[in-house]
N, C-alpha and C positions, 0 to 999 in steps of 0.2 A: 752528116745525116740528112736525108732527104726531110719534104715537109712532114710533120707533126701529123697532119690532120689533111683531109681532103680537100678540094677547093672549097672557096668558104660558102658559096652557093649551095654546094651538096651537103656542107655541115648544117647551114641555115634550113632546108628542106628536112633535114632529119630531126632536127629540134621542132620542128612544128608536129612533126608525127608524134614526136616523144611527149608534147607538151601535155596530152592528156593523164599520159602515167605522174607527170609531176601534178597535177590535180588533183589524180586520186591518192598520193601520197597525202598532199595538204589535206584533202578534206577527212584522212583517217587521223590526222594529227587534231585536228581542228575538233572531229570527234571525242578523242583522248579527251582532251581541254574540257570539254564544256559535262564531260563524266566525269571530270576528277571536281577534289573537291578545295579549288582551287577559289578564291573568292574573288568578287565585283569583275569589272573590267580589264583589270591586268591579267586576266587569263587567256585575253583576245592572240590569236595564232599571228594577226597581221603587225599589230604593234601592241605592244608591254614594257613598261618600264621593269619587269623583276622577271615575267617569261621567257628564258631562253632557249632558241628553237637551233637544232643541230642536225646535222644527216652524214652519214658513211657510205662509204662503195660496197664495202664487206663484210660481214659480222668480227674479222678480224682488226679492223679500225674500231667497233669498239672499246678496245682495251682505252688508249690514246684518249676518247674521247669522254671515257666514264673519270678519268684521271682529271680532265683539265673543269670537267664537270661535278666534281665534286669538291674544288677549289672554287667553283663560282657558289656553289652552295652555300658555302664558310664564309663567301661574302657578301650574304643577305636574298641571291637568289633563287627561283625554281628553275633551273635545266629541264625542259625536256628529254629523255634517254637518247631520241636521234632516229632518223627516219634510214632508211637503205634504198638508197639512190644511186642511180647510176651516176661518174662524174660528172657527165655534160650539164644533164639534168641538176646537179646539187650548185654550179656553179651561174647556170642560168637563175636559179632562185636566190641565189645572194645577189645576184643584181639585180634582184625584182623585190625585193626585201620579202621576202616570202622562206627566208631564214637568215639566220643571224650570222653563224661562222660555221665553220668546218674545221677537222684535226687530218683533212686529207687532201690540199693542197699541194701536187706531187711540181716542182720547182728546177729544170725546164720543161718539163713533156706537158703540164696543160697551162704552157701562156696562153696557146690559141684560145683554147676555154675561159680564161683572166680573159684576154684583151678582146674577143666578142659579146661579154656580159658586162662590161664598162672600164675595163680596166682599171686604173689608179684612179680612175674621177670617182666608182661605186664603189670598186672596193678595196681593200688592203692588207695586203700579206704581213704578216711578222717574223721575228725570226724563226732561223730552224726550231723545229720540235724533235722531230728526227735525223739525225745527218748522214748525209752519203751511202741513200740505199740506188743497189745495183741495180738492173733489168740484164738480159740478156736469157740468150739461145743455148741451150745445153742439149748433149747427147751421152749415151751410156760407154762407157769407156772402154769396157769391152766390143761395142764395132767401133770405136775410133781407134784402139789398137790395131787389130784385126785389117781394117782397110783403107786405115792411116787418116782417117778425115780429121781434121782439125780447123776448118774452116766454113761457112758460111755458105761461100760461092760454089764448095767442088759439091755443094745440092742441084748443083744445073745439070751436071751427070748422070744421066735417068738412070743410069744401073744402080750406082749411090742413092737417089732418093727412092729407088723401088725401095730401097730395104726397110725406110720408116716406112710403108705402106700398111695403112691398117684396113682400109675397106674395100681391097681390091683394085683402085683402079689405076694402080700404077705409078703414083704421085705420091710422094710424101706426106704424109699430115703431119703437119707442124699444129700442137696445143699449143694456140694461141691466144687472145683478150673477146672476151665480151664486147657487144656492139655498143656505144657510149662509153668505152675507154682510149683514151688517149693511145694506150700501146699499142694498141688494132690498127690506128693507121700510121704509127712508124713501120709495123711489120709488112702492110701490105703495100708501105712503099718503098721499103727492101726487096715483097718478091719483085719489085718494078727493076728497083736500080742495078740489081745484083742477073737479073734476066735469069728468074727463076718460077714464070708464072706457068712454065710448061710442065713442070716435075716438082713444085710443091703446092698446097695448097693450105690456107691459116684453118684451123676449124673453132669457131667461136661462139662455142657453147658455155655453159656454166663453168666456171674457173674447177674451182674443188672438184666438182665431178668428176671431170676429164683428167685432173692432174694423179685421183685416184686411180683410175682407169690406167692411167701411166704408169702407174709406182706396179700394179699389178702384172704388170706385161714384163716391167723391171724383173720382178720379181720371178717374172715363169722364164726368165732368161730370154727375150724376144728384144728386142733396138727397141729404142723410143727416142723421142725428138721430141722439146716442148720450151716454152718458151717461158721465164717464172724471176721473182725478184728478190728482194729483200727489204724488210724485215718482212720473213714468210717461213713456216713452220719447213715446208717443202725442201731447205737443203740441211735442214738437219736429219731425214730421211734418207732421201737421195744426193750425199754430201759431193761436195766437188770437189776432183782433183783424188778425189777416192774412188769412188763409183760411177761419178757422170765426170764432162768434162766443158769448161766453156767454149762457143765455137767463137774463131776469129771473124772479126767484119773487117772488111779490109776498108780502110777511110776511104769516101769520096773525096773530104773535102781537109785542109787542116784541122779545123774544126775538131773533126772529130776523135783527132787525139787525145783532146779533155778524158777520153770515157777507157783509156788504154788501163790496167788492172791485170797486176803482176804478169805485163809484157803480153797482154790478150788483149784486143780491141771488142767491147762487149757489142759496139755499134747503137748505145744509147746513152745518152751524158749520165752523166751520175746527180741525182736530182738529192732535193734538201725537205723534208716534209715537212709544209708548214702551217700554222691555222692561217688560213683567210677570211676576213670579216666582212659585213658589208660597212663600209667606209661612214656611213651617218649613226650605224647603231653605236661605233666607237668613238665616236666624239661626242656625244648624249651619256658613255657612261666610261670614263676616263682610269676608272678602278681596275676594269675588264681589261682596256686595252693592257695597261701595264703588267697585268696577269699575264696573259696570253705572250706576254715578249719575254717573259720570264721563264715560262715551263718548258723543259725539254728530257724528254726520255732515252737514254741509250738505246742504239739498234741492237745491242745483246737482249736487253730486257723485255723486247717487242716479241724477238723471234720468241726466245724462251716461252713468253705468253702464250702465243699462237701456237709449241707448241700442246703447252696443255690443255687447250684446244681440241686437237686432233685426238689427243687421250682421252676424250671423255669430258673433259671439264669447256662446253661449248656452250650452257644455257646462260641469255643475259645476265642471271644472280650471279653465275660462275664469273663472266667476265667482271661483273659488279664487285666483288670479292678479290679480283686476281687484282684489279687498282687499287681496292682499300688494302691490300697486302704490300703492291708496292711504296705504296703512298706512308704505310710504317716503317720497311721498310728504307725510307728516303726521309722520313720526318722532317728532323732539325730544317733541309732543304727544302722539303717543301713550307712549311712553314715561316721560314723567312721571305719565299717569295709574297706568302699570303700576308704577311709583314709589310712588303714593299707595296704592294695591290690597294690594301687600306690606307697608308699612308697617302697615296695620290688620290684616293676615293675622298678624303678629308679637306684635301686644299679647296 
């Protein structure tokens, strides 16, 4: 796999642009806080011994996060619901202690993002919560029949990538990641590596959006090309191996065999989702960490969520509701870990 991320100069330049969105995040959170009716000084945004401050990429990582958030509840504290942050952004503020952990630490795609916001000195991962979701390139199966593509590289083709061309100008569009996502710059050091920057191009606008936009064109029978992971509502729709089909990355490097899935190279490791804390909040509260090493949700039960989701069931009570369902659901389990949580909260 080529780098992760851009040089770290131009990463560094783009967080300072970005840093005001994470101000204005904090100071709506900060807001919350001082409306609710939370009392004295432990309501403070920057430090609290019982407020706990969280952020997601997506509205679909709240499922994840209402879950492990309502297990801190049971143990005496107030969770914040979680701010929607972009990664960069949510991982720069866990090393600024300007929030506590996240349920969306994606495990390899943002070490860069770990080890420029302090690494193992600020902060630290725990185990999986999620295991082994995919990324990867997909196209509709009907022109990968049709004109035999099954790979990656034969997008250098310009008669081949005319065919994803949605705005005319000749070039593929590839639906690709948001700007402050890790995936953005493995893809656009794919079109580098694969010498595809003449007949594709990434388009990185709002994920959901675009990926509707997709399903639609699926649907009027027209190619589509788009780039999408798992756990995500999106290949329960547009199923693989049914209707779309994985594209091959052919390795650069050994390496990237890691990421090979049922004899298709997806061209991105297979990551482990996981909470990441800031490394001082969890040694001040010993009960948490043990929490946090404990919880983990099957990537069936994520997708499934996400897609009830796209059915309708999308407002935060919804997702509030879809955890307390699973969390009955899972009882006894969860339960014993909230068992194990207390016990190290005692010593």
């Amino acid at each position: 796999m080529g780098k992760l991320l851009p040089k770290p100069s131009g990463y560094a330049a783009r967080l300072v642009k970005r840093w005001p969105l994470l101000l204005g995040a904090l100071s709506s959170l900060a807001l919350f806080s001082s409306c609710s009716n939370f009392s004295n000084e432990r309501t403070s945004l920057v430090s609290s011994d019982k407020v706990i401050r969280s952020a997601y990429a997506s509205l679909e990582e709240l499922f994840q996060t209402e879950v492990i958030n309502i297990g801190l509840e049971q143990l005496g504290y107030t969770p914040i619901s979680g701010s929607e942050l972009e990664y960069d952004i949510i991982h720069q503020a866990l090393g600024r202690n300007y929030l506590d952990y996240t349920a969306v630490h994606w495990n390899p795609i943002h070490r860069d993002f770990f080890e420029e916001n302090g690494g193992h000195t600020e902060l630290k991962r725990l185990k999986p919560l999620i295991e082994n979701a995919l990324q990867g390139y997909l196209i509709d199966k009907a022109t990968s029949t049709s004109n035999n593509i099954s790979s990656l590289k034969q997008l250098a083709d310009p008669e081949i990538a005319k065919l994803f061309d949605t705005n005319g100008n000749g070039k593929a569009n590839l639906v690709g990641c948001p700007r402050g996502w890790a995936c953005r710059g493995v893809i656009e050091s794919h079109l580098d590596d694969y010498n595809l920057r003449a007949t594709v191009e990434q388009d990185s606008y709002e994920y959901n959006a675009s990926i509707e936009r997709t399903i639609q064109r699926y649907e009027a029978d027209e190619p589509v090309l788009y780039f999408t992971w798992t756990p995500l509502w999106v290949s329960s729709v547009l199923i693989p191996d049914q209707d779309v089909i994985w594209l091959d990355v052919p390795p650069l490097s050994p390496q990237q065999n890691e990421s090979v899935v049922n004899g298709t190279n997806l061209g991105f490791e297979i990551n482990q989702i996981q909470i990441l804390a800031n490394r001082n909040f969890l040694r001040e509260h010993p009960d948490i960490d043990r929490w946090f090493e404990l919880v983990s949700i099957p990537i069936t039960d994520v997708s499934l969520q996400n897609q009830r989701m796209r059915d309708g069931e999308n407002t935060p009570a919804d997702i509030r509701r879809h955890a307390e369902e699973w969390i009955q659901n899972n009882q006894g389990t969860f339960d014993s870990w909230l068992d194990d949580a207390k016990r190290v909260g005692k010593i």
